[in-house]
MDTraj code that builds the backbone (N, CA, C; nanometers):
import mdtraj as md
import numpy as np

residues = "UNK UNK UNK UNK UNK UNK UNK UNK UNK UNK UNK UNK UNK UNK UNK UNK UNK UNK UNK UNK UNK UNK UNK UNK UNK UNK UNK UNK UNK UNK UNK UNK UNK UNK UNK UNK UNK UNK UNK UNK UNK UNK UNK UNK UNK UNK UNK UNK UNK UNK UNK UNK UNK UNK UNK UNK UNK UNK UNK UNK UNK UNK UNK UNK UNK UNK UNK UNK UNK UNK UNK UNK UNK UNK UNK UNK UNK UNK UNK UNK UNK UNK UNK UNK UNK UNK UNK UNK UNK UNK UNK UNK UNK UNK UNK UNK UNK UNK".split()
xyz = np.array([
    [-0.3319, -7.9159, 3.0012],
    [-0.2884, -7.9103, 3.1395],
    [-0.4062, -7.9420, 3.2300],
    [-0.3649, -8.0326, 3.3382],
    [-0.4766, -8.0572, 3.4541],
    [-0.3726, -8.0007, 3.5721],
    [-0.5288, -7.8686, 3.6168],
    [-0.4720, -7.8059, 3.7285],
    [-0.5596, -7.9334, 3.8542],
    [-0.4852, -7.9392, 3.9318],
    [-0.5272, -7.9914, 4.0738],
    [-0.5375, -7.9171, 4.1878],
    [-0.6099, -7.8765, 4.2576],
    [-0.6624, -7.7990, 4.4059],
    [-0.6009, -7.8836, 4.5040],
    [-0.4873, -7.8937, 4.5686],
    [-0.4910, -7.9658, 4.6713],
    [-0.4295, -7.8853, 4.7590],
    [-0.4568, -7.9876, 4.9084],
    [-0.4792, -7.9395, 5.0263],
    [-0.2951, -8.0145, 5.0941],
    [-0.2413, -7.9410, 5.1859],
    [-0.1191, -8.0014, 5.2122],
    [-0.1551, -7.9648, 5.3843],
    [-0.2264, -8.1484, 5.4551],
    [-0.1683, -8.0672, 5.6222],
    [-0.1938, -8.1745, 5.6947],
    [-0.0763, -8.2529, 5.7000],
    [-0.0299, -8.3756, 5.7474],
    [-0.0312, -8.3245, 5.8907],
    [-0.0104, -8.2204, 5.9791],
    [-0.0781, -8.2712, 6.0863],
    [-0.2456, -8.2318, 6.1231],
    [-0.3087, -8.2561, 6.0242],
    [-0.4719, -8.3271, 6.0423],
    [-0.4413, -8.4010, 5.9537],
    [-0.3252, -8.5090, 5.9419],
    [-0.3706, -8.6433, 5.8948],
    [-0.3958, -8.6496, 5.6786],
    [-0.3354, -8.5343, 5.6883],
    [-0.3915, -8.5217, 5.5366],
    [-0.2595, -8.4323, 5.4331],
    [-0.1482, -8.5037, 5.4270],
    [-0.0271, -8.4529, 5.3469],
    [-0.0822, -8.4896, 5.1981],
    [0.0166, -8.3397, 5.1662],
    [-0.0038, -8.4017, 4.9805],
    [0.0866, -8.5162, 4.9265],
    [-0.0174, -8.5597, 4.8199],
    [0.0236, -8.6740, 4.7474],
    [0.1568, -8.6848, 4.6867],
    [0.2655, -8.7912, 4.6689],
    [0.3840, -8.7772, 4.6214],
    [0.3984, -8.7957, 4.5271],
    [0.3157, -8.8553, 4.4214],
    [0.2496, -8.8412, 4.2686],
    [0.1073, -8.8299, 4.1993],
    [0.1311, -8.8295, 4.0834],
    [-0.0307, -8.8385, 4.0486],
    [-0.0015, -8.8368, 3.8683],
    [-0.0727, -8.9122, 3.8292],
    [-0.1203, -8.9351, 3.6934],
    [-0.2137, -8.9309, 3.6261],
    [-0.2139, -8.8915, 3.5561],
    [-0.3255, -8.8348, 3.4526],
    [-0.3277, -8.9173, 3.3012],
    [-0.4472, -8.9872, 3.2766],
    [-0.3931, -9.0366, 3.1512],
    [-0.5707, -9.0279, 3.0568],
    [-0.5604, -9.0296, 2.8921],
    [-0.6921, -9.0120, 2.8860],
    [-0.7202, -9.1083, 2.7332],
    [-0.9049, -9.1051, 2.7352],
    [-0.9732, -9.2007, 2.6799],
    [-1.0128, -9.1477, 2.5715],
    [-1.0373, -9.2483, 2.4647],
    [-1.1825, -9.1623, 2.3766],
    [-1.3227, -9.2978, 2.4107],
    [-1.2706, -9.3914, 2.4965],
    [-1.3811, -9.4668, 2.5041],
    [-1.4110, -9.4955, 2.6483],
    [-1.3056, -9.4539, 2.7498],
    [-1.3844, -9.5170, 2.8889],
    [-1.2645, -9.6431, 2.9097],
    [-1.2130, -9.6903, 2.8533],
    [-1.1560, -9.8071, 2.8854],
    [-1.0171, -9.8597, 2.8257],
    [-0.9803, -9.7905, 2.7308],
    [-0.8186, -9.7728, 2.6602],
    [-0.7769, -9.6725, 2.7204],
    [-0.7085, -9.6478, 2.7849],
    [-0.6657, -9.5031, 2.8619],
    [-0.4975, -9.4599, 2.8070],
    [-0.4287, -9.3719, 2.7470],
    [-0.2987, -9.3703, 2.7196],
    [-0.2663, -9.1941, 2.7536],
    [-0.1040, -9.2121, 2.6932],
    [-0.0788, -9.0567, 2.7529],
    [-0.0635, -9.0298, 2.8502],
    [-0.0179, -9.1169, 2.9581],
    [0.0474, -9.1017, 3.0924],
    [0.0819, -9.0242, 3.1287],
    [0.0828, -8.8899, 3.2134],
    [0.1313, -8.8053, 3.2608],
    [0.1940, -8.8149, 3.3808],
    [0.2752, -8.8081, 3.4873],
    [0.2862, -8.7624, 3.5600],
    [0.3998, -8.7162, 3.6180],
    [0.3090, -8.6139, 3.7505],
    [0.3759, -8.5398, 3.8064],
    [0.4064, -8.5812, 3.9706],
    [0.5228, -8.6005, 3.9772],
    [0.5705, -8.6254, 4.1481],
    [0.5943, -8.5157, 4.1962],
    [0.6054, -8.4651, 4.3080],
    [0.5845, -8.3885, 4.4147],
    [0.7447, -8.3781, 4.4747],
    [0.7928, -8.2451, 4.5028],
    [0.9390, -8.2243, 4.5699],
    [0.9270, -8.2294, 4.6969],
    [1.0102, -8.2438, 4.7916],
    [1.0155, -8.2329, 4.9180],
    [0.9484, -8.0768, 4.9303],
    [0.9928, -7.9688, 4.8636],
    [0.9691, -7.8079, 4.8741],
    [0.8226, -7.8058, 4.8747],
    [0.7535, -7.9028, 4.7420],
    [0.6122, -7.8945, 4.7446],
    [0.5318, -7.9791, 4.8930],
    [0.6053, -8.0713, 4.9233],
    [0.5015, -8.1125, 5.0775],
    [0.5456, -8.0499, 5.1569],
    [0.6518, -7.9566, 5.1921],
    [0.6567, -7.8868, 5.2877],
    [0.5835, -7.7536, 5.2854],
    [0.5091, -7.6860, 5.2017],
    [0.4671, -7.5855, 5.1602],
    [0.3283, -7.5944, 5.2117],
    [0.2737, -7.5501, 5.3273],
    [0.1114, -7.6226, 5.4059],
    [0.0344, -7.5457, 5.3398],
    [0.0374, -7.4288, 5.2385],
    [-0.0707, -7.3716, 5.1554],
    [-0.1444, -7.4185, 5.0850],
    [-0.2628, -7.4385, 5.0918],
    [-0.3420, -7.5021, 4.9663],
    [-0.3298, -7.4180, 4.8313],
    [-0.2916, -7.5462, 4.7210],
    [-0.2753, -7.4749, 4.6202],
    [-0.3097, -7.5676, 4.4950],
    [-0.2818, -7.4442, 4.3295],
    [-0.3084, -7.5518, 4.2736],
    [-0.1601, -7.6259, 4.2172],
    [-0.1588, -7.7238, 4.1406],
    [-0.0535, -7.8247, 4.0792],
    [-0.0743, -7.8283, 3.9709],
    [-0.0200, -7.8172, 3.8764],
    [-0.0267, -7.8367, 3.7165],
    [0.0255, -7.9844, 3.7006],
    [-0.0531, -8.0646, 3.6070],
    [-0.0260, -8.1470, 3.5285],
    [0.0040, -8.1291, 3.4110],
    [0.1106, -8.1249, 3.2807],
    [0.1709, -8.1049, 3.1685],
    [0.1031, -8.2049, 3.1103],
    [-0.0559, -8.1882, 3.0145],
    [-0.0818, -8.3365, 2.9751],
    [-0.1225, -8.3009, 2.8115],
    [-0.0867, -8.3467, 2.7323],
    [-0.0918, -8.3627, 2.6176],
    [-0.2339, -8.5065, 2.5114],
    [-0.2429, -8.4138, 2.4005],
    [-0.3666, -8.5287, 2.3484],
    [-0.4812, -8.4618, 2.4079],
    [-0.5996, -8.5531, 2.3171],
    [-0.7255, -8.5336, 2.3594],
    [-0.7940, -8.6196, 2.3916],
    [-0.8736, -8.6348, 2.4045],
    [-1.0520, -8.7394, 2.4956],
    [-1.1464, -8.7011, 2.5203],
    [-1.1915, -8.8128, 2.5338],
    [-1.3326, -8.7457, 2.6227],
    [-1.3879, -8.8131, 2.7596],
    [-1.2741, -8.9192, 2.8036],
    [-1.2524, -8.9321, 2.9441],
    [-1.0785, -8.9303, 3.0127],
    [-1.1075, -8.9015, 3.0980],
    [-0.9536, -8.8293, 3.1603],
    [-0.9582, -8.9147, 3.3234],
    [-0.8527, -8.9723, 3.3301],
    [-0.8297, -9.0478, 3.4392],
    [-0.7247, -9.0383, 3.5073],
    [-0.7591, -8.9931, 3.6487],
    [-0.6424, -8.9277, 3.7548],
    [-0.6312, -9.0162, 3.8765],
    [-0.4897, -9.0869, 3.9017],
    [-0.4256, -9.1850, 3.9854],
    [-0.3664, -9.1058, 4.1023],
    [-0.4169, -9.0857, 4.2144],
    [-0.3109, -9.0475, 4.3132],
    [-0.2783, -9.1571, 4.4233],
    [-0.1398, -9.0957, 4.4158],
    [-0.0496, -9.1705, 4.4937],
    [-0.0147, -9.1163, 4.6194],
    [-0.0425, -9.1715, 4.7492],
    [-0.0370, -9.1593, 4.8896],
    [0.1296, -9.1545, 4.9527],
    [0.1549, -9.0889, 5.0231],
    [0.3053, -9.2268, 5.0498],
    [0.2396, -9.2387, 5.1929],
    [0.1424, -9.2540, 5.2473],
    [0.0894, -9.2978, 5.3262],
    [-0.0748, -9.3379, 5.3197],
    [-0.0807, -9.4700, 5.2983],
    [-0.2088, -9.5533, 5.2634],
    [-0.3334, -9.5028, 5.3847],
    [-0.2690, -9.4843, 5.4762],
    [-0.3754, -9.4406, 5.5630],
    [-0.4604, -9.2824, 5.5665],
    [-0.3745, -9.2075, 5.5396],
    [-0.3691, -9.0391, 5.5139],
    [-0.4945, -9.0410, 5.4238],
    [-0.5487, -8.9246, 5.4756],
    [-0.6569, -8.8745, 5.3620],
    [-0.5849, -8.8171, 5.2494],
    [-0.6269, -8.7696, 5.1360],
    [-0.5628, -8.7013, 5.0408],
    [-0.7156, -8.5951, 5.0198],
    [-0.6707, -8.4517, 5.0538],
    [-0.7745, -8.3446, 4.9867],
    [-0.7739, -8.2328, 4.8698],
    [-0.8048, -8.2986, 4.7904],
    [-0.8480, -8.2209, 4.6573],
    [-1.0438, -8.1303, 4.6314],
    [-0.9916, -8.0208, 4.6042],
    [-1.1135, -7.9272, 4.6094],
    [-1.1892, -7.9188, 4.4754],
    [-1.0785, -7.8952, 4.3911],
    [-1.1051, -7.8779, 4.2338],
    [-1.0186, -7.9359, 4.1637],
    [-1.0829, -7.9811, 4.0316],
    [-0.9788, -8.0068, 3.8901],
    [-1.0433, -7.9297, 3.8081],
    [-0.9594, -7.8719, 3.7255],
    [-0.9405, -7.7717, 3.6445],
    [-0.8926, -7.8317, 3.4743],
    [-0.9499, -7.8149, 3.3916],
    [-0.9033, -7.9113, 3.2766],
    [-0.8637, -7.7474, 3.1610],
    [-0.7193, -7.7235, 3.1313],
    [-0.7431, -7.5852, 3.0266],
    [-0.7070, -7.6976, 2.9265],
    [-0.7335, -7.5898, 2.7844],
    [-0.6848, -7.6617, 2.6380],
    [-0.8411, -7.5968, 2.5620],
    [-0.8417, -7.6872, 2.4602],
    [-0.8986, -7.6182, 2.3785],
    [-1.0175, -7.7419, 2.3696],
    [-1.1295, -7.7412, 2.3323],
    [-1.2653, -7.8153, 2.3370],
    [-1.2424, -7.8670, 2.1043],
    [-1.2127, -7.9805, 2.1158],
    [-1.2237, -8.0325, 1.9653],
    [-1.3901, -8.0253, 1.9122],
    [-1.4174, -8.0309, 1.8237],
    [-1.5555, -8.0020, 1.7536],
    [-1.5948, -8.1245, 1.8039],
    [-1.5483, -8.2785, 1.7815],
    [-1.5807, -8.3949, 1.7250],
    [-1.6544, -8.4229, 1.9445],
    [-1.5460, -8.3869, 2.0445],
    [-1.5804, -8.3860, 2.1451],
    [-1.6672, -8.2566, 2.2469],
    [-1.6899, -8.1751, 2.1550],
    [-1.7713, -8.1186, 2.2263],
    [-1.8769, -8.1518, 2.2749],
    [-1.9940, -8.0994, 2.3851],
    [-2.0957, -8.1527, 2.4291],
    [-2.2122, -8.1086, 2.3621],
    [-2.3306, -8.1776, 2.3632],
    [-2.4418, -8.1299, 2.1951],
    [-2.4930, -8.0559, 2.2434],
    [-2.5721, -7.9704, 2.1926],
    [-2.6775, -7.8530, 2.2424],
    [-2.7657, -7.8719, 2.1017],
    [-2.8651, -7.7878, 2.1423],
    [-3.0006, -7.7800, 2.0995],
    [-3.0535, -7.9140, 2.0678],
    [-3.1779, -7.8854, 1.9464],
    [-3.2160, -8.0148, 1.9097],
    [-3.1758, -8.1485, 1.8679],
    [-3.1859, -8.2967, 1.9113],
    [-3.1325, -8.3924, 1.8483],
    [-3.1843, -8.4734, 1.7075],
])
top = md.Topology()
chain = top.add_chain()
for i, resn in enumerate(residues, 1):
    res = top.add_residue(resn, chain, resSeq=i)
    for name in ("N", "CA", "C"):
        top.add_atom(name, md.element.get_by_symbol(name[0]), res)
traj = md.Trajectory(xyz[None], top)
């Protein structure tokens, strides 16, 4: 799951996004596993900042997130991403000596 932090307040110009996709790598440049999640009318009317779950399945070790505007001009504000699941041996990050 990719949690998303976003911000909902279209009048300063900055409504939440009406989709967003998530899809992921093991090299940077094949990307698969498409996720996404569109947004209800209930969720842009809701001006609380909050977070959004993405339902994303598979592993990587790069993760690539598409948001979608329905207004090209609008800022879009995101605070945090949040990545839960479990860390694979093969992708973990190295520690100690090399």
């Amino acid at each position: 799951t990719v949690r998303i932090y976003a911000a909902n307040r279209p009048d300063r110009g900055a409504p939440l996004w009406t989709a967003v996709s998530v899809s992921i790598s093991d090299d940077g440049f094949d990307f698969r596993g498409e996720a996404i999640r569109t947004t209800s009318s209930e969720d842009r009317q809701d001006r609380k900042a909050r977070y959004i779950d993405v339902p994303v399945s598979g592993s990587g070790k790069f993760v690539r997130i598409h948001v979608q505007r329905g207004d090209p001009a609008a800022w879009t504000l995101i605070a945090e991403v949040q990545f839960e699941g479990r860390v694979s041996r093969d992708q973990a990050p190295r520690t100690g000596p090399k």
